[in-house]
N, C-alpha and C positions, 0 to 999 in steps of 0.2 A: 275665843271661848275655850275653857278648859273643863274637861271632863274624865275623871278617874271611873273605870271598870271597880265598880262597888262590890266586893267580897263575892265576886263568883264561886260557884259552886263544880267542885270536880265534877269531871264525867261522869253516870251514875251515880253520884253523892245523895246521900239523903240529904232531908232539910239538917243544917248545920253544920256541915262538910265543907269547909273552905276549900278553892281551890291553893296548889303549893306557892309559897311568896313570886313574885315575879319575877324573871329571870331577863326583861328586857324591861327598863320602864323609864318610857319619855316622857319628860319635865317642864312644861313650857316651852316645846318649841316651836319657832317661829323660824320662814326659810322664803329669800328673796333668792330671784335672777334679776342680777342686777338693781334697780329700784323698785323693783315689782315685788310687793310681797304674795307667796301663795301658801303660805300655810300659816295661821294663828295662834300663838298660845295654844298651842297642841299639847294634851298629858294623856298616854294611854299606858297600860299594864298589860304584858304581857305573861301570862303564869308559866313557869317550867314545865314541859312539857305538855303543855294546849298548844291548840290551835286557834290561834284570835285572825278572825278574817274582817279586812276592812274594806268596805262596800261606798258605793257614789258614785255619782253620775261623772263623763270625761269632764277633765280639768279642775278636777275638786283639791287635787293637791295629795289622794291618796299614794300615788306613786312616787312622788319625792317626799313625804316620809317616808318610806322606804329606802329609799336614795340618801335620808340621812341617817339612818339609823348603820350600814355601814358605811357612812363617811364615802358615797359617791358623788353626794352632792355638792361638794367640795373641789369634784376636779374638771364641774361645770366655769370655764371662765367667766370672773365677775358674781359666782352665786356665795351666799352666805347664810349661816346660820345664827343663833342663838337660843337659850335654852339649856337642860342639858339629855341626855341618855348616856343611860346607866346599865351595865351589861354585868351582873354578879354583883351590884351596888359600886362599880367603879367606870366614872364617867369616861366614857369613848373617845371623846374630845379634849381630853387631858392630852397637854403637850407636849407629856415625856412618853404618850401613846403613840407608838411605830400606826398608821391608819392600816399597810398591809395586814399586820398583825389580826387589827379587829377583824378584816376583808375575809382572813381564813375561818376564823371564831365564827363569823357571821356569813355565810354563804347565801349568797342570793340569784336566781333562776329568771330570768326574761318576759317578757311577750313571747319574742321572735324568739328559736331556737338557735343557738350563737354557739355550735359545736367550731370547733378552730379547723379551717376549710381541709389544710394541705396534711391534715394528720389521719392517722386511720382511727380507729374506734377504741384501742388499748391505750394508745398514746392517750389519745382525749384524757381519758381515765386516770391513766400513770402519771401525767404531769400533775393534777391534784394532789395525787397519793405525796408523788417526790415532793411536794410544798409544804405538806403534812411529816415530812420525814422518813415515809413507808418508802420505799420501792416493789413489792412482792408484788406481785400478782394476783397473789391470794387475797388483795385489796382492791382489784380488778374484780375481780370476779364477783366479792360481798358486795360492790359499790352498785353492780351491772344486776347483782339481784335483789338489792334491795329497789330498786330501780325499777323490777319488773321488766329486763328488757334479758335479760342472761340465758334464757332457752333460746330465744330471737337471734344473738349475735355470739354463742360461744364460739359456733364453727365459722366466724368469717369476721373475727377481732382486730386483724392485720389489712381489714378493707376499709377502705375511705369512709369518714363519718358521716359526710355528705352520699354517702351511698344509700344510706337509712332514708325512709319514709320523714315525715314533716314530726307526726305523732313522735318514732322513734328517736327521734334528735334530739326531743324536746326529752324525750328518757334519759337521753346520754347528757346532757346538760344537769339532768336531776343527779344523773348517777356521778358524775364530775364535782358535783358540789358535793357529795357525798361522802366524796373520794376524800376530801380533806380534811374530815371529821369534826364539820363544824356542831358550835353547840345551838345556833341558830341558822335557821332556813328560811330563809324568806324567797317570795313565790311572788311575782308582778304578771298578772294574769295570765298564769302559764296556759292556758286552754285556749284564749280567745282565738289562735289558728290554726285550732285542732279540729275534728273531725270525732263526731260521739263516741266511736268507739276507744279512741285517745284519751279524751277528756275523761272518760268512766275510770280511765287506767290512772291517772296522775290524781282524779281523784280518792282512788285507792288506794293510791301512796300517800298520800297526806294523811290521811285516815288511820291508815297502819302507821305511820312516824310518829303518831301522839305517845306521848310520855319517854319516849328514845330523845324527840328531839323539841325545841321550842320553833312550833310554827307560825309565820306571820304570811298570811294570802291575800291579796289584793285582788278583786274581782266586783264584776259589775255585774252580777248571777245571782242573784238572791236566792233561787233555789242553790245554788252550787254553795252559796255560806252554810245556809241550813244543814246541807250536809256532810259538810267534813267539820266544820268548827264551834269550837265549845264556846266561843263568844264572838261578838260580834260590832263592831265600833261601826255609825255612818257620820259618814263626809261631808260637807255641802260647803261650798265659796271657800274652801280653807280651812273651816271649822270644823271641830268633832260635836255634831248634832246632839248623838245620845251614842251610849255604850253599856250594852248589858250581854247575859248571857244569851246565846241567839235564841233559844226555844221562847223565852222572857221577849228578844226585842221582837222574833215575829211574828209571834202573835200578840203581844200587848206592848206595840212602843207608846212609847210616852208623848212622844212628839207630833204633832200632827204633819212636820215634812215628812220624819221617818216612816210612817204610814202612806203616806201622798209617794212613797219612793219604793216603799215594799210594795206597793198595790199596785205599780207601773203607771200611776197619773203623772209622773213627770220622770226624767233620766233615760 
């Protein structure tokens, strides 16, 4: 099933306020491990600078779209794709496209918190920056506060990453992608091993990234869509159910799964 994000509406936009043309947008795709297909004719839009959060129940296939959108799904032995995504209107999967390349352009953040063990906390940081071309410091430091985590670790940047809290890694991870100045961000349930006072924090950096950067969030929180993202796609077997702006899908979905999903009768 293919379904396009129909002419949403900017952040506080009045009626007739387009959101800005898409800055990420998948085209039919469809993504097998091995014989098994788990995602279907998938097309979703993502606008420059929004935040589109994609919601479903485990195994719905929201996390390897994300996995293809920067070409990690690829380095699954035996997975495939087809389709295409399109990142500035030029497709990602084009074969004179370096897939590193997209990987910096397109930054993407975990479940688990995956700071690199044997490094200290600037390192983490600086090896993005050096991928991005930076070396300074002064790129440490913008990366660690836009991050929310730069009062917490200025005086102890030269300590082990894994020294930080679960919450804080999961900052240093955010702030690592940051580091390399992608024009996308994508987010694979950064919360689910967090702890409220964490999850309140990375939700407040998503919230602040709008319009800096194009966000794509994968979670299974319906409240937590609601509140960082300007739209909202659901999931179900592979498929994209319905997609609208979220205020629009949660309280008037179309669909009666998407309701059956938003109301917690099933997922």
């Amino acid at each position: 099933m293919s379904v396009l994000v129909a002419e949403p509406r900017a952040p506080g936009a009045t009626d007739g306020a387009l959101a800005p043309a898409p800055r990420v947008r998948v085209e039919q795709l469809s993504a097998w491990f091995g014989s098994r297909r788990v995602v279907h004719d998938v097309s979703i839009d993502c606008p420059s600078g929004g935040v589109t959060a994609i919601i479903g129940p485990s195994g719905c296939g929201k996390s390897t779209v994300l996995r293809c959108v920067n070409r990690l799904h690829e380095t699954v032995p035996g997975a495939r794709t087809s389709g295409r995504i399109l990142l500035d209107h030029a497709d990602v999967y084009d074969e004179r496209v370096n897939p590193v390349s997209i990987r910096r352009r397109i930054g993407m953040v975990f479940q688990r918190a995956t700071p690199f063990p044997h490094w200290s906390i600037r390192e983490n940081v600086l090896a993005a920056a050096r991928a991005a071309g930076g070396t300074h410091d002064i790129i440490v430091e913008q990366a660690l506060e836009r991050a929310a985590l730069w009062r917490e670790v200025k005086d102890r940047l030269h300590h082990p990453a894994t020294a930080l809290s679960i919450g804080q890694q999961q900052r240093l991870c955010v702030a690592r992608a940051l580091a390399a100045r992608p024009d996308v961000l994508l987010l694979d349930e950064p919360t689910a091993a967090l702890d409220p006072i964490s999850t309140q924090r990375i939700e407040e950096l998503v919230y602040e990234l709008r319009g800096a950067l194009t966000v794509v969030i994968v979670t299974h929180n319906m409240q937590q869509a609601a509140r960082v993202s300007d739209q909202t796609v659901f999931m179900l077997a592979g498929d994209v159910i319905e997609a609208d702006a979220t205020d629009t899908l949660v309280t008037r979905p179309r669909d009666p799964r998407t309701e059956a999903y938003i109301t917690g009768r099933f997922g």
